[in-house]
N, C-alpha and C positions, 0 to 999 in steps of 0.2 A: 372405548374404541372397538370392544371384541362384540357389544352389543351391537353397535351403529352399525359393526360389518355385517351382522346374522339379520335385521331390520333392513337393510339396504340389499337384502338378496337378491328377492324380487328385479326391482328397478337394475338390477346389477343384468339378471337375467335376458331383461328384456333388453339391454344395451348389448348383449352380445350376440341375441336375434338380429338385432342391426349392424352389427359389426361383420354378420355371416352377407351381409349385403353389400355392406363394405367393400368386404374381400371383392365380391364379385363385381363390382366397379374399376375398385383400385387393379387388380388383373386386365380386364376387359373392356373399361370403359372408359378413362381417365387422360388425359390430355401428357405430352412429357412434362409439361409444371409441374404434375402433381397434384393440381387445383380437382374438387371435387364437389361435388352438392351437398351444402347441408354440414351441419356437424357441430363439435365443436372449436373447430379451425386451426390454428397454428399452435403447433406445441414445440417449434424447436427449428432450427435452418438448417443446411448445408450449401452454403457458399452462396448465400445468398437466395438460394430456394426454399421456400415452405417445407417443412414436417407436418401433414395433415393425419388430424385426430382417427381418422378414419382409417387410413393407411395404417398407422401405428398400432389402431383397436384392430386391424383384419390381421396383422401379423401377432398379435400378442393371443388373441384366439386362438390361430393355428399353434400356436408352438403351446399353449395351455392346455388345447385337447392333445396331443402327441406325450405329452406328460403324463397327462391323466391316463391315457391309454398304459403306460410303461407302469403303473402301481396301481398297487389297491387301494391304498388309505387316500385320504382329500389332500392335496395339493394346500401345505402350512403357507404362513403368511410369509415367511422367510423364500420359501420357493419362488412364491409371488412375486416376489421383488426380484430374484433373479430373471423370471420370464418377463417383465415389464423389461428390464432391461435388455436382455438379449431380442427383444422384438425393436426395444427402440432403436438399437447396433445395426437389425433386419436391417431396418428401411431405411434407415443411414446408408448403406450398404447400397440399395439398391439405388437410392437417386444419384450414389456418386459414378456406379455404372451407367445409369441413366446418363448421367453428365458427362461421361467421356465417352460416350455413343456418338453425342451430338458434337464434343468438340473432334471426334476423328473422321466426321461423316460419314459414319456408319449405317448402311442403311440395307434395307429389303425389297426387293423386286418383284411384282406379281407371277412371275418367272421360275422367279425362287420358289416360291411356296405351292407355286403347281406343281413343282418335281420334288419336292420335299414332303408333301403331303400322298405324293402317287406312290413314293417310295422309302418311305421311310415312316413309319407308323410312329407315335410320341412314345417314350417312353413307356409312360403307365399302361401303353394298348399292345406294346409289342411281346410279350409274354403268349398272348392269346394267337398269336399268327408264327410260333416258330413251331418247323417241319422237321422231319426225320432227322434231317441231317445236321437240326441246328440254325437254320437259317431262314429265311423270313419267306412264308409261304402269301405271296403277292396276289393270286386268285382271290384266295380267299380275304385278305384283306381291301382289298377292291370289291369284294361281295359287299363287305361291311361295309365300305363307303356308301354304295350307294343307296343303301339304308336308310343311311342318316337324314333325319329331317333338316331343313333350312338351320332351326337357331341351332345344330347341333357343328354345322359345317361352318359357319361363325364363328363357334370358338374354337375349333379346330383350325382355322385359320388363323385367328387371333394368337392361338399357342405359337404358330410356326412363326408369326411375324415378331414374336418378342422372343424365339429361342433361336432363331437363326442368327440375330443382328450378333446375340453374346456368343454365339459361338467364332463369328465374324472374329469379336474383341478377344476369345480366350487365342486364338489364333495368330493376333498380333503380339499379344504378351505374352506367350510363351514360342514366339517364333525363334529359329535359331538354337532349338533345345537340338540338341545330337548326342548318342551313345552311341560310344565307337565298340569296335567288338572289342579291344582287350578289354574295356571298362565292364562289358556281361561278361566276359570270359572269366574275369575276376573274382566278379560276383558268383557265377556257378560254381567255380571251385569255394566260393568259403562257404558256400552252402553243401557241397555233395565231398569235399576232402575232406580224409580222419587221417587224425595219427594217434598212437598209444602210447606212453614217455611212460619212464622211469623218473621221481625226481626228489632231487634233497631241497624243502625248504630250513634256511635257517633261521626266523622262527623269533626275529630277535625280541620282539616284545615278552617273551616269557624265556627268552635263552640266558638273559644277561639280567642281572639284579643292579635298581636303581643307583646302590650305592659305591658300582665300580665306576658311577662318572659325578663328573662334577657340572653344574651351572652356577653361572656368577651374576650377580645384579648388574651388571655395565651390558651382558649379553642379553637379561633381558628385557632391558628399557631399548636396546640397540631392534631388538624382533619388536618389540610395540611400538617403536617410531614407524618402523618399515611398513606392519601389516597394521595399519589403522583399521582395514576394509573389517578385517579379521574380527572386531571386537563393536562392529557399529550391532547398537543393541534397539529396538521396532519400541514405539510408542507403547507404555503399560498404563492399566489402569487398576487401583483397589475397587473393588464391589461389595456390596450386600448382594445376595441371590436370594429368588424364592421361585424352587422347580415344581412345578405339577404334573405328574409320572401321567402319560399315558396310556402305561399298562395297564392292562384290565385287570381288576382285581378277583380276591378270592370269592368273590358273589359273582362276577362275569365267569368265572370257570365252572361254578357248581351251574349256571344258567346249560352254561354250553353242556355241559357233560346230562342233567336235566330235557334238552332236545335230541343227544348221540340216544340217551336211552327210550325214548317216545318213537324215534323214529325203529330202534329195534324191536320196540315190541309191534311197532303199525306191520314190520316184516315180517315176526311169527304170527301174526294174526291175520295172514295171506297175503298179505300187501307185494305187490311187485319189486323184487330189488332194484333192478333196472329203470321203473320209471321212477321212483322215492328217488336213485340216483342222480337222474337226469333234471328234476324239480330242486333238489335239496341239497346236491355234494358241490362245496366252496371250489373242489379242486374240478376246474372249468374243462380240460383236454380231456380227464378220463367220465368227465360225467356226462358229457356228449356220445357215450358210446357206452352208457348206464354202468359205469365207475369198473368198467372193464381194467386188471393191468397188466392180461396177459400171461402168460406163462414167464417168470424169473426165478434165478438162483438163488440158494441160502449166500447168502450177504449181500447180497444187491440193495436189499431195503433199509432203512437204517434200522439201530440194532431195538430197538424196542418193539419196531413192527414187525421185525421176521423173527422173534423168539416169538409171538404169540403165532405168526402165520403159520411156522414148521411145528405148533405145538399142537393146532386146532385137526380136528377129523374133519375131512372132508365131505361140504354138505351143513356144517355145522356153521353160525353164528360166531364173532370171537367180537369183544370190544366192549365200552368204549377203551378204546387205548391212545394215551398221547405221546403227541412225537412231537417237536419243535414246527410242525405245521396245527397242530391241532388235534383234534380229537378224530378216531377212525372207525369206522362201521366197517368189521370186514369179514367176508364171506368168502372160506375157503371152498372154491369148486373139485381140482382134482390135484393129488398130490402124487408126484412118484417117489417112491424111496424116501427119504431123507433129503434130497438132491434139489428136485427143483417142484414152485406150484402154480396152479393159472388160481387166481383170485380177483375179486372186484372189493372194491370199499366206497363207504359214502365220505367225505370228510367235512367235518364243523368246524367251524376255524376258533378259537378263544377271541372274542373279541368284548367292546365293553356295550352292555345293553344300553339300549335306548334310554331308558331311566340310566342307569350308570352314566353315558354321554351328557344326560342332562344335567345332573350333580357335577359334573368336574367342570361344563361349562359355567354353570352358576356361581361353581368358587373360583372360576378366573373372574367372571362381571367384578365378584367380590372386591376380589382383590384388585383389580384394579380401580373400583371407584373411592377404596380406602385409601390408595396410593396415590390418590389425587390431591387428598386431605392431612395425610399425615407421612412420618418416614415410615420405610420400608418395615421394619423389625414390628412396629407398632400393628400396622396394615396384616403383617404377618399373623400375630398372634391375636387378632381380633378374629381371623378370619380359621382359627382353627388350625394353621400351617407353622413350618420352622425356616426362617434364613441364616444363610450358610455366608461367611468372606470368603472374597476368594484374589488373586491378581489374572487379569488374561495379555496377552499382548496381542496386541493391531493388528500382526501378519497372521498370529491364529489361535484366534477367539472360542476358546474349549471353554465347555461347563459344563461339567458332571450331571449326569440324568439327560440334559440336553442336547449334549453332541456341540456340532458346531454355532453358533451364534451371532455371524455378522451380523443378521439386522441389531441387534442389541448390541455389538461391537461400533456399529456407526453413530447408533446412538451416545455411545457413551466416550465416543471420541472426536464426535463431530457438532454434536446438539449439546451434551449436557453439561453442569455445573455442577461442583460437589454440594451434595445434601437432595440433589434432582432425584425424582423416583419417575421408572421410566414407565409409558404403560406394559401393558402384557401383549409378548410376542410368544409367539409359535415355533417350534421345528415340528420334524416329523416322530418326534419320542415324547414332547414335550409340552407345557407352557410356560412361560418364567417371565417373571419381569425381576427389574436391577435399580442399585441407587447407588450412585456415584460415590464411592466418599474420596479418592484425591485418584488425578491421572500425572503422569509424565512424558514430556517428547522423546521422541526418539534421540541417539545421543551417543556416545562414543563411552564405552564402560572403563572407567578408572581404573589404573592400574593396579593399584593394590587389590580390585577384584580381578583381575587376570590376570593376576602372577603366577596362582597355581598353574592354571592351565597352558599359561608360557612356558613354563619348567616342566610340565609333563612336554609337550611339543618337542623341545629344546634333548631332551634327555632319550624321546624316541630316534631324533636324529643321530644325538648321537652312538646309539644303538644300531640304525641302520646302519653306519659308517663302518661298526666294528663287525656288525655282520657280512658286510661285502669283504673285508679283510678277511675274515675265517674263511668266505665262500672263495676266494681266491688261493687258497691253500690247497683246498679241498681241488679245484680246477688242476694245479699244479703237483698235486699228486696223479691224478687220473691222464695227462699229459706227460706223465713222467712211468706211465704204462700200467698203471694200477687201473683196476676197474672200479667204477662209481663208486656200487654197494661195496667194497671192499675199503675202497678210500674212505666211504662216509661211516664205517664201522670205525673204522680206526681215532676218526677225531670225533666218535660218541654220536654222532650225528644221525637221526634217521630216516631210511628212503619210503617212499609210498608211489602206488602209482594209479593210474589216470588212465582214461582212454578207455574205448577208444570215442574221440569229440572232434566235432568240428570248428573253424573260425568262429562261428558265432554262437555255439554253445555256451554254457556255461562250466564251469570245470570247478568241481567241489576241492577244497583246500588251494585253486589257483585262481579263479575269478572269472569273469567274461569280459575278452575283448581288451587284455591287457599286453605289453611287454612278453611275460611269460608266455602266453599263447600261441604269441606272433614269434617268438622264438622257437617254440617248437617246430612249428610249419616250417622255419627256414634251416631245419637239420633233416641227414637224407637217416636212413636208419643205421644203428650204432653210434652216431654221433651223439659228442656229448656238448653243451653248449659253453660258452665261457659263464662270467657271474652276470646274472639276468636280475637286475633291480628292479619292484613294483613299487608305487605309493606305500603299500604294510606289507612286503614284504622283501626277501633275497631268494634267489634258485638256481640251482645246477640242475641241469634238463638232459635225459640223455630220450634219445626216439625208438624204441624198441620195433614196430610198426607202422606203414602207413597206408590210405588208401587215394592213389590219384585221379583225377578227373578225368573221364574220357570224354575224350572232344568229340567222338560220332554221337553219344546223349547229348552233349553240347549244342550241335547242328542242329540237331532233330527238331529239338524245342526256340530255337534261335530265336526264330518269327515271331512266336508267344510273348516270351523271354522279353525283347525290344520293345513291343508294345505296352508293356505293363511296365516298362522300368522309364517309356517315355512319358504316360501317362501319371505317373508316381512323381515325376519333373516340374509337370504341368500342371499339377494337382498345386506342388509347392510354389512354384512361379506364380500362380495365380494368389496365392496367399498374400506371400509378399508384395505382390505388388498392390491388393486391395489394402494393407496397412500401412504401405506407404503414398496411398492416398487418402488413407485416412489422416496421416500424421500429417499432410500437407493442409489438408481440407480448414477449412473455417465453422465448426461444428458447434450451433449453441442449442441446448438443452433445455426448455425450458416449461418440463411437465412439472417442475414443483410449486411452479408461479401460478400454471395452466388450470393443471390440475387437481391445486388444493384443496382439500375440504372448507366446506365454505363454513363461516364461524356463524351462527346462527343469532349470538345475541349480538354481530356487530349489524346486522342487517336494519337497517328501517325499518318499524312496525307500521305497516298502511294504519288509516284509519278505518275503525269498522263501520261498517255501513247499515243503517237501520230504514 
């Protein structure tokens, strides 16, 4: 497979020069069917409408450079299959917009798009036309109109006629959104109120010793009747693994450190730091400005790089030094004090050479063409390597060296048979391939393996239970005129305090956005609270502090405020209602039929021709 895929690059390449054509069709050119010139044609429906190959190759492109863009290493085979699918979800997505355009009669007026294009720039152009003040400087964007050649005003047109109609449609689906002011009013106070509390938690998972309560077998077959949900256990399966580490090895790092020092000697031998930088340093922002970074403090850098930076003379060379990015070339310029230095560096990344690249892909071919032929273990030690057993479950498919593993997870829960050796997948750390030896369905776990865990449950509740009892003692001494810390001395208990935090903070030793929280905000200050119960824990709350919202900041920002809390509405409405048409839709899929590798010995051999 790994071979077919490095051999098929080419051909691979040149279908996504055509796909970049695609795109420009399927945008610009293409009828509402969907129908288009050319291709390889239906790969799937939506209620009856085509999924065309083009359509589906012009969105799986986009979202595959937008990836590549976001990292350095090559996009693994396991990524791949996520972007195949979330392009194929695209354009699912968009015919079913497409389709409730035309079922709502939705449409665009040459009206429209003459006041839409005179005043309101696309998004991607309006960056280039905002003025002083923020707002869209119209002179000059009408300079730029009329600029533009014919086919440029074509798709400038085309833009407006396919974003006006959804703006139409986001308009209906999330019509009838409204925020009333208490609902911002709300909202601004749980973002801009503090209070500061005093508070006794009690603690009970380490307050109370298992052995002052009891559980009985009637109470806990009575909680596993109840909570079946509780114990439903995801499909597992036993494996053979065999991981091939992507890490570069100790010859890829003498390599690296090998270029860190050629490049400092081409520097003492007059060479330019600045442009070596700007040619040779991995680290892309500072080597565009010849591995400038500035003037920074002692600790700023991480700690490997700023003991040699505040140790070097100024003027002087220091390196190669590694840091968890790589190798550094750094050149101390001026230093003050102890305190802070302006420096540049080149940076090498450790990566694996060429030849190194080439050795780790030759022992995946390996191994996978051994694992075509024999089991796993066999495959393994033919080829030089060790496999490991292991179990992974369905909902999530870990293996050590690899990380996550779905594609190898589908395989071996959806494709294979025990004794199956699968071929060799990819992550981004990895290569691995697996061999089935037994799976199971998912399933309701036996009681007698949940008993423990019943009786640990069972026993925390009733710890909670005795903890609200103690916490109510504690309340009824402080009601009865004692103060908190005096009362919580008395029955051994101890206070801590907090604050000052807001509603949606988080609050160390009390949680975010619990019970406790919300009880402190509803005491004025001195107040103490009654027994305040959490999921893991109990609390007496007293509010020492607080700080209240003022409603003139309130006003001020009002405007802002509303627009970004309706838009955050509509954001969501538009969500929901695109999945509840997806769940409604008639959606069939059928890239594995479409576009299967084609099996070369089932093909008919022509005759040859003399």
């Amino acid at each position: 497979m790994m071979r077919q895929m490095r051999e098929a690059t080419k051909p691979i390449m040149f279908l996504a020069a055509l796909a970049f054509l695609a795109l420009m069709v399927f945008e610009w050119g293409m009828d509402a069917s969907g129908q288009s010139g050319g291709g390889v044609g239906e790969i799937g429906s939506v209620n009856g409408q085509p999924v065309m190959y083009d359509s589906y190759m012009a969105a799986y492109r986009q979202l595959y450079d937008q990836v590549q863009r976001n990292q350095e290493e090559l996009i693994s085979s396991q990524q791949n299959k996520e972007i195949e699918d979330a392009a194929f979800d695209e354009v699912v997505t968009q015919l079913l917009v497409l389709q409730e355009l035309r079922e709502r009669g939705i449409m665009v007026t040459d009206r429209e798009v003459s006041e839409a294009a005179q005043f309101s720039p696309p998004d991607y152009l309006q960056a280039q036309f905002i003025d002083d003040a923020g707002g869209i400087d119209l002179q000059a964007y009408h300079t730029f109109l009329a600029t533009l050649p014919p086919e440029q005003l074509i798709l400038l047109e085309a833009y407006y006629r396919d974003v006006i109609p959804r703006s139409k449609l986001l308009r209906q689906v999330s019509s009838g959104i409204y925020v009333s002011d208490a609902e911002l009013w709300q909202e601004f106070r749980d973002q801009v109120e503090q209070v500061e509390i005093r508070y006794v938690p009690m603690d009970p998972s380490v307050r109370y010793e298992d052995e002052a309560f009891s559980v009985s077998d009637t109470e806990i077959e009575d909680y596993y009747g109840s909570n079946q949900e509780e114990f439903e256990v995801p499909a597992r399966a036993s494996l053979k693994a065999v991981v091939l580490d992507k890490t570069p090895t100790a010859t890829d790092t003498a390599a690296a450190y090998a270029e860190a020092q050629e490049l400092m000697q081409e520097i003492r031998e007059g060479g330019d730091f600045a442009e070596i930088a700007q040619a040779e340093s991995a680290d892309q922002p500072t080597a565009s400005v010849g591995g400038d970074l500035g003037v920074f403090s002692r600790g700023r850098m991480v700690p490997q790089f700023d003991s040699v930076v505040f140790a070097t003379t100024p003027g002087q060379l220091a390196g190669p030094v590694q840091t968890s990015f790589g190798l550094h070339v750094i050149e101390v310029q001026e230093r003050w004090s102890q305190d802070s230095v302006k420096a540049r560096h080149i940076l090498v990344p450790i990566t694996r050479t060429d030849e190194s690249e080439i050795q780790l892909l030759t022992l995946a071919d390996s191994l996978e063409d051994l694992g075509e032929e024999m089991a796993l273990d066999q495959a393994a030690s033919l080829a030089g390597l060790t496999s490991t057993e292991l179990d992974i479950a369905q909902n999530f498919p870990f293996l050590p060296g690899a990380g996550q593993v779905s594609e190898g997870a589908d395989w071996a829960f959806e494709e294979a048979s025990p004794g199956d050796v699968s071929p060799v997948f990819e992550t981004s750390t990895a290569f691995y391939s697996l061999e089935l030896v037994s799976s199971e369905p998912e399933g309701i776990l036996p009681i007698e393996d949940a008993k423990t865990a019943i009786e640990s449950t069972l026993l925390f509740d009733a710890k909670m239970n005795q903890a609200q009892i103690d916490a109510q003692e504690l309340v009824a001494l402080v009601r009865g005129g004692s103060v908190l810390s005096n009362a919580a001395a008395d029955l051994a208990l101890d206070v801590r305090m907090a604050g000052p935090f807001s509603r949606r903070d988080f609050v160390a030793g009390i949680g975010r956005q619990n019970a406790a929280v919300g009880a402190a905000f509803g005491l004025g200050i001195g107040d103490v609270s009654e027994v305040v119960p959490t999921p893991a824990n109990v609390y007496v709350i007293e509010v020492l502090t607080r700080t209240d919202a003022d409603s003139t900041a309130w006003l001020t920002q009002l405007t802002e405020q509303r627009q970004s809390a309706i838009s955050i509405r509509q954001q969501a409405r538009l969500g929901e209602w695109i999945e509840a048409l997806r769940a409604s839709a008639n959606i069939r899929d059928r890239r594995d039929v479409v576009l299967a590798p084609v099996d070369e010995d089932a093909i008919p051999q022509m005759p040859m021709l003399f």
